[in-house]
N, CA, C and O of each residue as an XYZ file, in Angstrom:
872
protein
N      -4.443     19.235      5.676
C      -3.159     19.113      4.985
C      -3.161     20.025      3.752
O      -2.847     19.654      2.621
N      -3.602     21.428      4.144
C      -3.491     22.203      2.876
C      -2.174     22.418      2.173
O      -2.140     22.615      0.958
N      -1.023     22.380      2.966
C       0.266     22.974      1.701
C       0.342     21.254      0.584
O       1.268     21.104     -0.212
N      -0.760     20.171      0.754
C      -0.602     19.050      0.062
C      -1.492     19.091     -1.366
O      -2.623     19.576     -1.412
N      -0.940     18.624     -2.288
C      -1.733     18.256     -3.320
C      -2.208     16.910     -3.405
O      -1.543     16.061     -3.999
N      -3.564     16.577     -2.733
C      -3.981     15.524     -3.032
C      -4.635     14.675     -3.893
O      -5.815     14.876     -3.609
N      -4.605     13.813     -4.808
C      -4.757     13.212     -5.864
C      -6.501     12.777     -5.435
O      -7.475     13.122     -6.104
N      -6.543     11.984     -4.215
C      -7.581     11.395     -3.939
C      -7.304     10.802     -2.756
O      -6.281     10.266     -2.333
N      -8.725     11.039     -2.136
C      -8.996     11.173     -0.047
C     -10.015      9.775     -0.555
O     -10.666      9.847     -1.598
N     -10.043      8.503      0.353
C     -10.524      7.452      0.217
C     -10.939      7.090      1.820
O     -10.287      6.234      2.417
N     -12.164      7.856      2.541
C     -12.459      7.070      3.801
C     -12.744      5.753      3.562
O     -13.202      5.586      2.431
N     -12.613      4.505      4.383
C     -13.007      3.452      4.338
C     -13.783      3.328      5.212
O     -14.856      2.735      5.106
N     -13.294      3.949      6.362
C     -14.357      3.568      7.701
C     -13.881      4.978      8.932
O     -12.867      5.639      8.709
N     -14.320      5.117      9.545
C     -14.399      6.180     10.521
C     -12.499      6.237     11.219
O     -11.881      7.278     11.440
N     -11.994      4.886     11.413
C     -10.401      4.541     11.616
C      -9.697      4.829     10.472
O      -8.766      5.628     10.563
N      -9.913      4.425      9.612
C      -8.930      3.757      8.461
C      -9.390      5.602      7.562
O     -10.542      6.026      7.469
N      -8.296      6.243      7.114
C      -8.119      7.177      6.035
C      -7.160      6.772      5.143
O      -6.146      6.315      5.671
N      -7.190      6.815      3.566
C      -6.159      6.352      2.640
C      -5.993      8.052      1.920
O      -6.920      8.856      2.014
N      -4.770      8.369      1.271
C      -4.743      9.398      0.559
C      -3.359      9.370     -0.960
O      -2.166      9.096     -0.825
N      -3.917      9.663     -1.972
C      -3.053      9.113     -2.912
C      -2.501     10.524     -3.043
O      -3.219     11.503     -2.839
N      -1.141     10.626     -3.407
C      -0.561     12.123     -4.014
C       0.605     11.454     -5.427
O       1.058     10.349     -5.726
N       0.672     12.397     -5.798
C       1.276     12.571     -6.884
C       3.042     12.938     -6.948
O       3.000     14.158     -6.789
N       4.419     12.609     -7.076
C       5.053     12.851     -6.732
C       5.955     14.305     -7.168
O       6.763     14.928     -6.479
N       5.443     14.597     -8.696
C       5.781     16.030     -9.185
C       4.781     17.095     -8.599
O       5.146     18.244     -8.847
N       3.855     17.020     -8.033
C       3.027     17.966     -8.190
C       3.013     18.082     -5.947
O       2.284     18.707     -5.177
N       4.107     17.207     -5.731
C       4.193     17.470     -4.126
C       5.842     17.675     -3.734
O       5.927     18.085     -2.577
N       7.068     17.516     -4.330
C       7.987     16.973     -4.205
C       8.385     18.230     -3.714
O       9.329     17.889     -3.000
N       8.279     19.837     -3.582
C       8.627     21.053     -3.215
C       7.908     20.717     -1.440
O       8.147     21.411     -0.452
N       7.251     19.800     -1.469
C       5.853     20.427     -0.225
C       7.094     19.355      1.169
O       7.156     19.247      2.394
N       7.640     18.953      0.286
C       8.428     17.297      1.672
C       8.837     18.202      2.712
O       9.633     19.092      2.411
N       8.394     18.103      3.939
C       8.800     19.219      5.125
C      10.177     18.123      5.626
O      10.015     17.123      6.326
N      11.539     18.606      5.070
C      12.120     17.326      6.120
C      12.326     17.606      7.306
O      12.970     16.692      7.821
N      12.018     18.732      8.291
C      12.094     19.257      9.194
C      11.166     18.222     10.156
O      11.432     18.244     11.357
N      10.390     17.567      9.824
C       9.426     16.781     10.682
C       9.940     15.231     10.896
O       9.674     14.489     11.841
N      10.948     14.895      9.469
C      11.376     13.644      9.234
C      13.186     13.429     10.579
O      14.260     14.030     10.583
N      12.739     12.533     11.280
C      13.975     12.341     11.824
C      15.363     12.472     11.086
O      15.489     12.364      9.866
N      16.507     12.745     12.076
C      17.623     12.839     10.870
C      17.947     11.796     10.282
O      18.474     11.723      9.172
N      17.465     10.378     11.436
C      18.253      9.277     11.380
C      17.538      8.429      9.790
O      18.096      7.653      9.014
N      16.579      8.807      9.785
C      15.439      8.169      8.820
C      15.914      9.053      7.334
O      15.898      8.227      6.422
N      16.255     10.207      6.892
C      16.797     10.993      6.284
C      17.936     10.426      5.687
O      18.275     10.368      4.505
N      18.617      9.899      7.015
C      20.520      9.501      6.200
C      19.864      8.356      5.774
O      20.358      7.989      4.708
N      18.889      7.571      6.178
C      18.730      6.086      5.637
C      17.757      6.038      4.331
O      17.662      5.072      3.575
N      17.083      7.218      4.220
C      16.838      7.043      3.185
C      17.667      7.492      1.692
O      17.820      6.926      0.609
N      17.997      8.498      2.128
C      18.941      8.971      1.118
C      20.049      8.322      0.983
O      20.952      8.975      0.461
N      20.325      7.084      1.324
C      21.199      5.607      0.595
C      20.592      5.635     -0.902
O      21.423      5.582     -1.808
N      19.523      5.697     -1.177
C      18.649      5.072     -2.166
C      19.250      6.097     -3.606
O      18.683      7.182     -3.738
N      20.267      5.765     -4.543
C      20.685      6.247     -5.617
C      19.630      6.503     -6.368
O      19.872      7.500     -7.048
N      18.503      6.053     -6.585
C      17.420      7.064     -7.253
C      16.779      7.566     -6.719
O      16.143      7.068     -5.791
N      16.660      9.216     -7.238
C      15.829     10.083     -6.446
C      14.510     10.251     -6.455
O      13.925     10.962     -5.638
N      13.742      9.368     -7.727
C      12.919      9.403     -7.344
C      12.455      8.424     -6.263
O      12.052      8.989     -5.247
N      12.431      7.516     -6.250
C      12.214      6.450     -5.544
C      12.746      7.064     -3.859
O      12.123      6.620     -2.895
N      13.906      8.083     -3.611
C      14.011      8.552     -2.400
C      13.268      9.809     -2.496
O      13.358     10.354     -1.395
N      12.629     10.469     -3.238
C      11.742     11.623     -3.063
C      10.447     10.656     -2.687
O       9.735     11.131     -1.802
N      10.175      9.817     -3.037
C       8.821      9.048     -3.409
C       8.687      8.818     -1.602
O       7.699      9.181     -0.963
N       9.914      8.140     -0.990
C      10.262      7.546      0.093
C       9.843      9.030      1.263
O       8.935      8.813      2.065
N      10.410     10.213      1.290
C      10.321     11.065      1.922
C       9.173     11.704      1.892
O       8.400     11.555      2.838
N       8.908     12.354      1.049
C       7.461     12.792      0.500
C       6.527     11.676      1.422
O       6.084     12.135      2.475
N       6.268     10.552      1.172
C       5.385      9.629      1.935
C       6.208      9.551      3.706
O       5.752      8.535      4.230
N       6.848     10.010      4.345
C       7.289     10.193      5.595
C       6.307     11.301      6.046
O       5.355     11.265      6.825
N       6.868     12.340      5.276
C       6.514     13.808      5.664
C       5.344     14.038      5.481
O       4.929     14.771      6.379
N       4.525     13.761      4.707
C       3.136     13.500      4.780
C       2.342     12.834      6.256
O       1.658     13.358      7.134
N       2.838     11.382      6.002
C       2.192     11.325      7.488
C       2.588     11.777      8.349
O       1.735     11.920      9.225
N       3.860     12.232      8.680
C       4.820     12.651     10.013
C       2.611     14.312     10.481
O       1.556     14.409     11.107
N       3.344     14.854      9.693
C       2.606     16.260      9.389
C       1.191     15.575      9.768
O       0.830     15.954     10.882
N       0.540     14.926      9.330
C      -0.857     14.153      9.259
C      -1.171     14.137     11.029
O      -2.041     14.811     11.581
N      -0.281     13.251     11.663
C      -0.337     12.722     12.537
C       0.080     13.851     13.748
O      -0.317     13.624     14.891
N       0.861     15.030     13.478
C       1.014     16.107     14.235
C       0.287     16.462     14.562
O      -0.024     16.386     15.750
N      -0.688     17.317     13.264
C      -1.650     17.882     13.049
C      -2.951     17.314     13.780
O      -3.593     18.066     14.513
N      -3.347     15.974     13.581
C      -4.632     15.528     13.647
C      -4.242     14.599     15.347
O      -5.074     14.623     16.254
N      -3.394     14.135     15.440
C      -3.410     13.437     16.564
C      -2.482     14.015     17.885
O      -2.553     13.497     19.000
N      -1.318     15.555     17.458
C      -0.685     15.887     18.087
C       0.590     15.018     18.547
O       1.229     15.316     19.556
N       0.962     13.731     17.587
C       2.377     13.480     17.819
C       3.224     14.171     17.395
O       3.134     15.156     16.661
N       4.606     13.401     18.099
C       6.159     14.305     18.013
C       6.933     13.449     17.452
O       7.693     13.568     16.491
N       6.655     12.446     18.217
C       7.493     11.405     17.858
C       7.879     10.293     16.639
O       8.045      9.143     17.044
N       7.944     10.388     16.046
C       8.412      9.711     14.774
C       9.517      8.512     14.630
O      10.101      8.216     13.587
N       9.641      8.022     15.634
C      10.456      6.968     15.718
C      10.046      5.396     15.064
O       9.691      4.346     15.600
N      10.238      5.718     13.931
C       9.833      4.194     13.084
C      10.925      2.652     13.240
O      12.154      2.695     13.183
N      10.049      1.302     13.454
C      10.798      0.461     13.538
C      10.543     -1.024     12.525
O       9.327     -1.191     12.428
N      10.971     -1.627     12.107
C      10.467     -2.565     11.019
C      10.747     -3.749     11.859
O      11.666     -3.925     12.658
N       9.549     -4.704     11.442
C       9.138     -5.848     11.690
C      10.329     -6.922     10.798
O      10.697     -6.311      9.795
N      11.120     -8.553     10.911
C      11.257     -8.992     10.559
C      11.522     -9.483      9.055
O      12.353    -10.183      8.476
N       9.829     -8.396      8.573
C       9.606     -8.762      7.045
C      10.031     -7.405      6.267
O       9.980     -7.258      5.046
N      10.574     -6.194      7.460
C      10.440     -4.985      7.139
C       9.522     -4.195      6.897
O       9.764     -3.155      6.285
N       7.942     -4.584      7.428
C       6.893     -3.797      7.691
C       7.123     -2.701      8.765
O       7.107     -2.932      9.974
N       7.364     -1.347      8.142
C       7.518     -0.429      9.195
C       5.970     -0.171     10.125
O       4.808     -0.267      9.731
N       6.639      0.263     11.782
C       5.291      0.205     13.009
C       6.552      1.886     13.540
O       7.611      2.475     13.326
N       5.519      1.847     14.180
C       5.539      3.259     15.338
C       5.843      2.422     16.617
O       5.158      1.518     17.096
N       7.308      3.052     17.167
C       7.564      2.672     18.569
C       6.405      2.487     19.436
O       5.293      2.630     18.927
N       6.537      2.089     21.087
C       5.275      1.865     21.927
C       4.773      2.965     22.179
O       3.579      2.799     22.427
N       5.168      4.375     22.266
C       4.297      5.553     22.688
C       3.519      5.504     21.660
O       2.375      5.433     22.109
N       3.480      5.501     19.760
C       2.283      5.841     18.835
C       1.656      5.123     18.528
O       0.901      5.206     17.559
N       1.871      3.561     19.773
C       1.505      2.194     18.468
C      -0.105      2.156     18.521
O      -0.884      1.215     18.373
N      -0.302      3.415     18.765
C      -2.257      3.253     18.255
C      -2.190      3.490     16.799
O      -3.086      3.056     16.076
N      -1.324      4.060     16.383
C      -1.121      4.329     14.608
C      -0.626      3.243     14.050
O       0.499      2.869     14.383
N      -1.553      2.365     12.864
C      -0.791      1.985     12.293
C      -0.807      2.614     10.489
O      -1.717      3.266      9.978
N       0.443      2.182      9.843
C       0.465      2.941      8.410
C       0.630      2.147      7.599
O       0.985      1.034      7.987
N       0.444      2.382      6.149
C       1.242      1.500      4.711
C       1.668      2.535      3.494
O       1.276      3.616      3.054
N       2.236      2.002      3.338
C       2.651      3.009      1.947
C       2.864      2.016      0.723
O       3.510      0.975      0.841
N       2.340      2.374     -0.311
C       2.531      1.964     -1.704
C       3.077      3.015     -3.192
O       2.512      4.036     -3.584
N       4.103      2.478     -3.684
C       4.793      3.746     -4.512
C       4.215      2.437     -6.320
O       3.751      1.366     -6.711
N       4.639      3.424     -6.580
C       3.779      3.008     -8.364
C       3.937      4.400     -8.969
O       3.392      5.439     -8.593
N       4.791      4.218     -9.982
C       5.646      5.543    -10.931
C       5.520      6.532    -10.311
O       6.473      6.769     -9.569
N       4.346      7.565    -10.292
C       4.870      8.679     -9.911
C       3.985      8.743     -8.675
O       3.473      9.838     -8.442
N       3.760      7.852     -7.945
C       2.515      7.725     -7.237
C       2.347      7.350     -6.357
O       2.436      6.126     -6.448
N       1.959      7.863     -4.686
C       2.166      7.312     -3.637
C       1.185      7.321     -2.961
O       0.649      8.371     -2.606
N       0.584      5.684     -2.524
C      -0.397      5.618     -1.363
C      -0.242      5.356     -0.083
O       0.751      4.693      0.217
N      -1.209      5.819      1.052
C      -0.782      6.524      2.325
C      -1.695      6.273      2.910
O      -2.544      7.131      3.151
N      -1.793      5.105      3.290
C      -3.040      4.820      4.839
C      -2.910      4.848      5.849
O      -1.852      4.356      6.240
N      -3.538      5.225      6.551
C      -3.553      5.342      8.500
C      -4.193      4.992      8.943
O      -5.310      5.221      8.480
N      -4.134      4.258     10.027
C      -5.609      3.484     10.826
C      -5.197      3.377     12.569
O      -4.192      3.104     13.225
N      -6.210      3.654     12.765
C      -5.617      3.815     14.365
C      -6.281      2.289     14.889
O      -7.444      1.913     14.748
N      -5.505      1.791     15.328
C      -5.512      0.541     16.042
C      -5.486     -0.517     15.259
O      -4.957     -1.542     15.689
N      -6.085     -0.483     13.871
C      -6.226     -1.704     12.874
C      -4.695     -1.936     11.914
O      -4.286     -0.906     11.379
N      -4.169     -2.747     11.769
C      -3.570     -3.477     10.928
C      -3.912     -3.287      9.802
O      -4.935     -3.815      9.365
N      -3.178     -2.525      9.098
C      -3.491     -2.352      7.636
C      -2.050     -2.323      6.726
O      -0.846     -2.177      6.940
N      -3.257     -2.636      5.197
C      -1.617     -2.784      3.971
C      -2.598     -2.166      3.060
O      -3.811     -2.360      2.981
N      -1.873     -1.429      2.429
C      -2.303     -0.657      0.638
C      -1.934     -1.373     -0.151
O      -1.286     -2.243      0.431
N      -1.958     -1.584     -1.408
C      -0.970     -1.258     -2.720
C      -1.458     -0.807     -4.073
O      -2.514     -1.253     -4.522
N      -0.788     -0.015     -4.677
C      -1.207      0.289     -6.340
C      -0.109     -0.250     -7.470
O       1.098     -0.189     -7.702
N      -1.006     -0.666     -7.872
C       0.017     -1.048     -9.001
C      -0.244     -0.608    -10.369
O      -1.362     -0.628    -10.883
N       0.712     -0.253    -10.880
C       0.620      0.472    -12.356
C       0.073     -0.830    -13.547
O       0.616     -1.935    -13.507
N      -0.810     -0.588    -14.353
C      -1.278     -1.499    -14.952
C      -0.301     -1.281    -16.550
O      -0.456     -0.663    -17.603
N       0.542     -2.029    -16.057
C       1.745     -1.973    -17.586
C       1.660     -2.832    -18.171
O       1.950     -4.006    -17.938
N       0.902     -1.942    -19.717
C       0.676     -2.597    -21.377
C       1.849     -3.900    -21.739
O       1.820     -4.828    -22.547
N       2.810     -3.475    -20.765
C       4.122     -4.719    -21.498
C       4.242     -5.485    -20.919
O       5.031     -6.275    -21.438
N       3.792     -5.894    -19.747
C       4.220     -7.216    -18.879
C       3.615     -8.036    -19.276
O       2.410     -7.945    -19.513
N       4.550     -9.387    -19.503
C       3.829    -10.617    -19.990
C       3.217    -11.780    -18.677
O       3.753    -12.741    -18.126
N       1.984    -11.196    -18.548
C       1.402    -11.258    -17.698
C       1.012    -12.906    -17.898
O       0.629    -13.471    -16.873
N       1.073    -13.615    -18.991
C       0.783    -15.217    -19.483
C       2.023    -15.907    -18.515
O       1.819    -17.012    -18.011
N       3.345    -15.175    -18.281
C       4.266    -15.783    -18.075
C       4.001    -15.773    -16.089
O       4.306    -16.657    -15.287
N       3.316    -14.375    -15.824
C       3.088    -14.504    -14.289
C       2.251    -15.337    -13.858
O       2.608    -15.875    -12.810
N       0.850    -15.793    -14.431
C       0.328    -16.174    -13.706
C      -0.109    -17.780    -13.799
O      -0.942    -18.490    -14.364
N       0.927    -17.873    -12.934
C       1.322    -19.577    -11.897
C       0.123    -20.079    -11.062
O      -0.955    -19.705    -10.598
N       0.968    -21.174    -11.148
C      -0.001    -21.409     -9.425
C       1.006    -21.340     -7.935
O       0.925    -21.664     -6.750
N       1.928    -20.721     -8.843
C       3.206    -19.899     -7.497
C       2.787    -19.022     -6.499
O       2.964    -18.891     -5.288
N       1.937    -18.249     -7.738
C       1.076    -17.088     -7.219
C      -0.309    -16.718     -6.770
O      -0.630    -15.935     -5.876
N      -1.052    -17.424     -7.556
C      -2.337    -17.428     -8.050
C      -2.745    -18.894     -7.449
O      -2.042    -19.892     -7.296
N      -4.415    -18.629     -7.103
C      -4.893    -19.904     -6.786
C      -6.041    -20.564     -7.547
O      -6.303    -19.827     -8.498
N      -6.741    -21.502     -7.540
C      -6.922    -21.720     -9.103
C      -8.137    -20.878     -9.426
O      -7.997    -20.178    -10.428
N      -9.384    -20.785     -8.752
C     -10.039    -19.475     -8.912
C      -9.992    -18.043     -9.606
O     -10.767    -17.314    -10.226
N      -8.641    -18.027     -9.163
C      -8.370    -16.677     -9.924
C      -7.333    -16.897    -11.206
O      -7.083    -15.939    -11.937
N      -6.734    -18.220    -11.448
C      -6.132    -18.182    -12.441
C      -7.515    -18.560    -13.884
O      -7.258    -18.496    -15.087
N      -8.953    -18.943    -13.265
C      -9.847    -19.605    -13.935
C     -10.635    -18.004    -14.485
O     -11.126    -17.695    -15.571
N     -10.490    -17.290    -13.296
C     -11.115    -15.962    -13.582
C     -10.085    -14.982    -14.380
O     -10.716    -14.269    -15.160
N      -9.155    -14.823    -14.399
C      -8.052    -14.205    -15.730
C      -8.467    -15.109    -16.895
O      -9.089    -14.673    -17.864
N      -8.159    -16.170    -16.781
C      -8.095    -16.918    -18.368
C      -9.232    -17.130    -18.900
O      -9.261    -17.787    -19.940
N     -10.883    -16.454    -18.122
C     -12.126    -16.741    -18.954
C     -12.056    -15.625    -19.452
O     -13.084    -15.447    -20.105
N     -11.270    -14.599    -19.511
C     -11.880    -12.996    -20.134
C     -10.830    -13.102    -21.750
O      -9.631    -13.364    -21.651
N     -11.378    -12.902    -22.917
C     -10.965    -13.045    -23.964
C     -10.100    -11.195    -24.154
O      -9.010    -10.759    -24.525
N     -11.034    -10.794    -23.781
C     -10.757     -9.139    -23.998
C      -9.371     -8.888    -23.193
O      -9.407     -8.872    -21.963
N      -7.989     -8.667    -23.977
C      -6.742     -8.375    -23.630
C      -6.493     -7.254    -22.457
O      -5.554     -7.318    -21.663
N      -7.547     -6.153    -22.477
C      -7.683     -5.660    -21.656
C      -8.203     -5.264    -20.559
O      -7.979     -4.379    -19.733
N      -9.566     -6.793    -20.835
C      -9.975     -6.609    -19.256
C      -8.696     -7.335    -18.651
O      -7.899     -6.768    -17.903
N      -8.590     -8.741    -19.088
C      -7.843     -9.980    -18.604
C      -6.470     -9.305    -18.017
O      -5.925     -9.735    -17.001
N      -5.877     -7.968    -18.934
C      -4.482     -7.277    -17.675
C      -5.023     -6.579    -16.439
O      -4.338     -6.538    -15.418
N      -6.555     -5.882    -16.515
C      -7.275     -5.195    -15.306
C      -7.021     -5.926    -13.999
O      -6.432     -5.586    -12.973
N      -7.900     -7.479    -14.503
C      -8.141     -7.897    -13.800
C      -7.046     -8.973    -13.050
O      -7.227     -9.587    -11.998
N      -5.865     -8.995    -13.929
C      -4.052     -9.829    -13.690
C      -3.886     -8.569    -12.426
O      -3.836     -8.824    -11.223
N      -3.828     -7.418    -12.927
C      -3.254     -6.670    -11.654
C      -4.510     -6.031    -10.495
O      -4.065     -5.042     -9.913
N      -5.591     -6.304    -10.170
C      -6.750     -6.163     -9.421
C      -5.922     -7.430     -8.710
O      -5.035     -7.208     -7.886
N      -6.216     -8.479     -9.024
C      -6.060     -9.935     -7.836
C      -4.511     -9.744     -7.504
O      -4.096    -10.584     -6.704
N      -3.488     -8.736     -7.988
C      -2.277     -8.993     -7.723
C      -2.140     -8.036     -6.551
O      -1.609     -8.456     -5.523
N      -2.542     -6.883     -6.617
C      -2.925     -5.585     -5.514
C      -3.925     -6.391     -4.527
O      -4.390     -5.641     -3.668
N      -4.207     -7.231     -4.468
C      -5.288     -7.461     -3.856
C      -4.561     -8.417     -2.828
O      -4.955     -8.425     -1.662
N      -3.568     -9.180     -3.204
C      -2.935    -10.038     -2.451
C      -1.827     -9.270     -1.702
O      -1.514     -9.289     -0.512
N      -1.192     -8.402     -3.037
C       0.104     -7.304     -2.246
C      -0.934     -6.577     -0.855
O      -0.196     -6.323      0.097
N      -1.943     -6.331     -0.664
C      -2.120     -5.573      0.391
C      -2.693     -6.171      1.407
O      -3.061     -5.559      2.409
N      -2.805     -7.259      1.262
C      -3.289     -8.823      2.222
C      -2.275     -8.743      3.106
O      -2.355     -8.356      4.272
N      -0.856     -9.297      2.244
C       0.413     -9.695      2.817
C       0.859     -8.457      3.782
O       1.322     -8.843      4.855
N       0.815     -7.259      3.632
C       1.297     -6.248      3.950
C       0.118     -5.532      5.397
O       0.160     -4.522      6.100
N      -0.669     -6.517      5.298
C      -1.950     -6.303      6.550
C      -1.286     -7.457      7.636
O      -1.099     -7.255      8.836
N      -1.001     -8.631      6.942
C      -0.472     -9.339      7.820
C       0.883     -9.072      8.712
O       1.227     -9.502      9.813
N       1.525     -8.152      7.746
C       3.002     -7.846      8.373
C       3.890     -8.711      7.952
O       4.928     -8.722      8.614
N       3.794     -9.886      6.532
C       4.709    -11.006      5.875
C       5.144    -10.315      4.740
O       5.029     -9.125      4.446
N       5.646    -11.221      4.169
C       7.102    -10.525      3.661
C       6.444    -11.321      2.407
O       5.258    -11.606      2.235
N       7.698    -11.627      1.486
C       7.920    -12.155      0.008
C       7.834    -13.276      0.124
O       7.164    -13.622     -0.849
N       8.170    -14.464      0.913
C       7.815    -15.321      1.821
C       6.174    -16.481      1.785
O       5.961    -17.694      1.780
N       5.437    -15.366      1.769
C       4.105    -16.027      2.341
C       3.513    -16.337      1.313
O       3.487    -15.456      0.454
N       2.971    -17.374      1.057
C       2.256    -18.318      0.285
C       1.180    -17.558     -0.250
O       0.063    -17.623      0.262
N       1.424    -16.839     -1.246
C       0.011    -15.636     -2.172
C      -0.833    -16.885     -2.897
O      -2.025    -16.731     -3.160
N      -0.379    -17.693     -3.095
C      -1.420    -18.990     -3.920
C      -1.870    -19.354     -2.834
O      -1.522    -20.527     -2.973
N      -2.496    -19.341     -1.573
C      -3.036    -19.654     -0.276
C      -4.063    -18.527     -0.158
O      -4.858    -18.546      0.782
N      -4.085    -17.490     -1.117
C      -5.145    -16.418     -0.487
C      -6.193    -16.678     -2.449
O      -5.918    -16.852     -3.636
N      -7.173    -16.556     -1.708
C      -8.497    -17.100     -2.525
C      -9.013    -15.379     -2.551
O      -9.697    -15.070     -1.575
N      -8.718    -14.144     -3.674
C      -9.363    -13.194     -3.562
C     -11.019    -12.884     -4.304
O     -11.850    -12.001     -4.088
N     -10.999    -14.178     -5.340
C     -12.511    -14.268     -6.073
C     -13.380    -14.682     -5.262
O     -14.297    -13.881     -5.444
N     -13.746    -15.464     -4.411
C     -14.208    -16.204     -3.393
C     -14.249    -15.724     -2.197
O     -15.241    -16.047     -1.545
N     -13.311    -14.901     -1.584
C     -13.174    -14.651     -0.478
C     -12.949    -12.784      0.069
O     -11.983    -12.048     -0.134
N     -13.862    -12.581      0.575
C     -13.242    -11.081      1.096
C     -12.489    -11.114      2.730
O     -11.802    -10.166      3.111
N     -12.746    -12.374      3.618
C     -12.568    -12.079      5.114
C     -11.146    -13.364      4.883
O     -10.875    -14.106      3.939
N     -10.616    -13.186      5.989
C      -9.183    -13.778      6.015
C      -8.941    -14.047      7.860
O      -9.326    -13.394      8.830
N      -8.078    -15.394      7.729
C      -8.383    -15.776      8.998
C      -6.664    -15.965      9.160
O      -6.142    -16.966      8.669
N      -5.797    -14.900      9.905
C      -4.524    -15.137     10.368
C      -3.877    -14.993     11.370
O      -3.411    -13.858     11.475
N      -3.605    -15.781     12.296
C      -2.585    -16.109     13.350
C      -4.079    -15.261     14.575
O      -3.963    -14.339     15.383
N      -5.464    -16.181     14.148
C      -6.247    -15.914     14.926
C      -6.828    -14.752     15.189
O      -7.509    -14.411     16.156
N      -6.353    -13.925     13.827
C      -7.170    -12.326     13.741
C      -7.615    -12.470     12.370
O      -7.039    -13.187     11.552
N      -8.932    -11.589     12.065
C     -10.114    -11.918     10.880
C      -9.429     -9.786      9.932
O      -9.340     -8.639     10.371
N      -9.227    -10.305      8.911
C      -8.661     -9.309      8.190
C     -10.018     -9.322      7.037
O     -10.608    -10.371      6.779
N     -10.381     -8.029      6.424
C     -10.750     -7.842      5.400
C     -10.460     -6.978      4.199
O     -10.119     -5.803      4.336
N     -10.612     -7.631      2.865
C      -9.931     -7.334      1.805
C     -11.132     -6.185      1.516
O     -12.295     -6.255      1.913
N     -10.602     -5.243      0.815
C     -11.774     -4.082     -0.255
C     -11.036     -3.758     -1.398
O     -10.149     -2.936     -1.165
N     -11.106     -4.098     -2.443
C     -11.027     -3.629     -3.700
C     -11.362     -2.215     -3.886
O     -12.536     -2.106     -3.530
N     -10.764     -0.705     -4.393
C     -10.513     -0.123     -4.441
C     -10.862      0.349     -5.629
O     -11.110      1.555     -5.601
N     -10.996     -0.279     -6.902
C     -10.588      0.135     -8.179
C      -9.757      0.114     -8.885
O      -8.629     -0.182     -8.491
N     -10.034      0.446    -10.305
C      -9.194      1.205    -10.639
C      -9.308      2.354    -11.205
O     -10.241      2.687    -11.935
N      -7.902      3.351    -10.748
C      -7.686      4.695    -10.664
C      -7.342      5.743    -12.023
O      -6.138      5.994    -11.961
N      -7.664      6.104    -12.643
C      -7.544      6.470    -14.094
C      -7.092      5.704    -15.663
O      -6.392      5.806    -16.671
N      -8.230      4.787    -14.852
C      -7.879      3.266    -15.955
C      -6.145      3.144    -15.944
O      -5.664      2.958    -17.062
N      -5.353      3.213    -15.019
C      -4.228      2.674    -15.873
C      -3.649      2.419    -14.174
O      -2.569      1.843    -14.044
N      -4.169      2.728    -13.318
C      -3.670      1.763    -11.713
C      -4.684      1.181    -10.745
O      -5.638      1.680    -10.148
N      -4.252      0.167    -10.780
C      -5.733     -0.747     -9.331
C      -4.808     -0.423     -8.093
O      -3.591     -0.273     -7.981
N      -6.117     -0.363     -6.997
C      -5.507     -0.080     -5.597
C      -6.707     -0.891     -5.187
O      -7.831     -1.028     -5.670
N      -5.733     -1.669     -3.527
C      -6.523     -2.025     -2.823
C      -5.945     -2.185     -1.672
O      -4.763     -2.464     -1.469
N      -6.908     -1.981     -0.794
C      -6.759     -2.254      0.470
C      -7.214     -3.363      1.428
O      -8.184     -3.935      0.930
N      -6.863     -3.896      2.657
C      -6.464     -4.538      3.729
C      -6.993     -4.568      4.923
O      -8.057     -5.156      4.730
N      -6.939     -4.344      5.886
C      -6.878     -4.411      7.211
C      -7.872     -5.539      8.535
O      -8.920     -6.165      8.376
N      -7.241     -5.442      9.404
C      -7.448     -6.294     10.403
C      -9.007     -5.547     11.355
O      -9.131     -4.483     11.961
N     -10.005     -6.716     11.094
C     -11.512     -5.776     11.961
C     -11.286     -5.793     12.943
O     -12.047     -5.275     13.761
C-alpha cells in the first residue's frame, strides 16, 4: 500500500492485520474509483467532512488492500442489525472494523475471524467520575480506576477498559444495546458468546494521548 501513509502496521497473528493512518496526511490518497457509487452517495449524507473523509479514506483503503493482496472486485458491503458492516457471500472470508478518533483511523482485516478495533482519544476534559457506573463498568474495573490516585494514570486507564469493551462489542457484532457491565476486562482476556470463544488484546497506548484495542473470535 505504497501511495498510503501509514501511521502504524500492528500484526496480531498471521490472519488478523490492523493499520492506523492519519486523516490529513492521507485525505489526497482516497481512490474513490474503487469505492462503489452506491456507498459514495451514502456516505456523503454525512454534513461533516471530516467525519465523511474519515468514512471514505477508511473504504478506500481496504477496498485497495483487499484488491491488491487478495484480488477482490467486489465491494458490496452489508450491515448487520446493529449496523456492523460484513462483505456479501462471495468475500465473506474477509472480515473488517474500523475505528475513527479525531484525526485518526483504525483498520483491521482478518480473514475468517470476527473482529472489532477501537481508539479512543484520551480527552483531558471528560468527566470521567461522572462515566464510570455500574451501567458500564463492572465492579473490578470500577475498583481498578478508583485505586490509582495519579489523575493521569486513573484517565489512561478510564479509557484502556473503555476501548477494551468498545472492541469486544464490535467482535460480537452488538450494538449500544449489550450489557458492557457484563464484560469483566481486569480479570478476563477470553470471552464466551453465542457459543464462540473471542479474545481481548490490549494494544496500548498510542502517543500517550490514544488507547487501542483489539478483539476477535479464535
Amino acid at each position: 500500500m505504497e501511495n498510503y501513509n501509514i501511521e502504524e502496521k500492528i500484526t496480531v497473528n498471521q490472519n488478523i492485520q490492523i493499520f492506523l493512518l492519519n486523516l490529513k496526511k492521507n485525505v489526497d490518497n482516497i481512490d474513490y474509483s474503487i469505492i462503489p457509487i452506491s456507498q459514495i452517495k451514502k456516505i456523503s449524507s454525512y454534513t461533516n467532512i471530516k467525519d465523511l473523509n474519515k468514512k471514505l479514506l477508511a473504504r478506500s483503503f481496504l477496498f485497495q488492500f483487499l484488491y491488491k493482496n487478495y484480488g477482490f472486485e467486489n465491494f458490496d458491503v452489508k450491515f448487520n442489525q446493529y449496523k456492523k458492516p460484513y462483505f456479501s457471500q462471495k468475500n465473506k472470508e474477509i472480515q473488517f472494523s474500523f475505528s475513527y478518533s479525531k484525526e485518526y483511523i483504525l483498520i483491521a482485516i482478518s480473514s475468517y475471524k470476527d473482529i472489532g478495533v477501537d481508539i479512543e482519544y484520551i480527552d483531558p476534559y471528560l468527566a470521567i467520575e461522572e462515566m464510570c457506573s455500574d451501567e458500564i463498568f463492572c465492579q473490578s474495573e470500577l475498583v481498578e480506576i478508583n485505586l490509582l490516585n495519579n489523575p493521569i494514570k486513573k484517565r489512561k486507564k478510564f479509557f484502556q477498559i473503555f476501548s477494551a469493551k468498545e472492541s469486544l462489542i464490535k467482535a460480537f457484532g452488538e450494538g449500544f444495546y449489550f450489557k458492557a457491565n457484563t464484560l469483566d476486562t481486569i480479570n478476563n482476556k477470553f470471552y464466551l458468546y453465542k457459543d464462540s470463544k473471542f479474545y481481548y488484546k490490549n494494544l496500548g497506548i498510542w502517543q500517550n494521548n490514544y488507547s487501542i484495542a483489539a478483539s476477535y473470535k479464535l
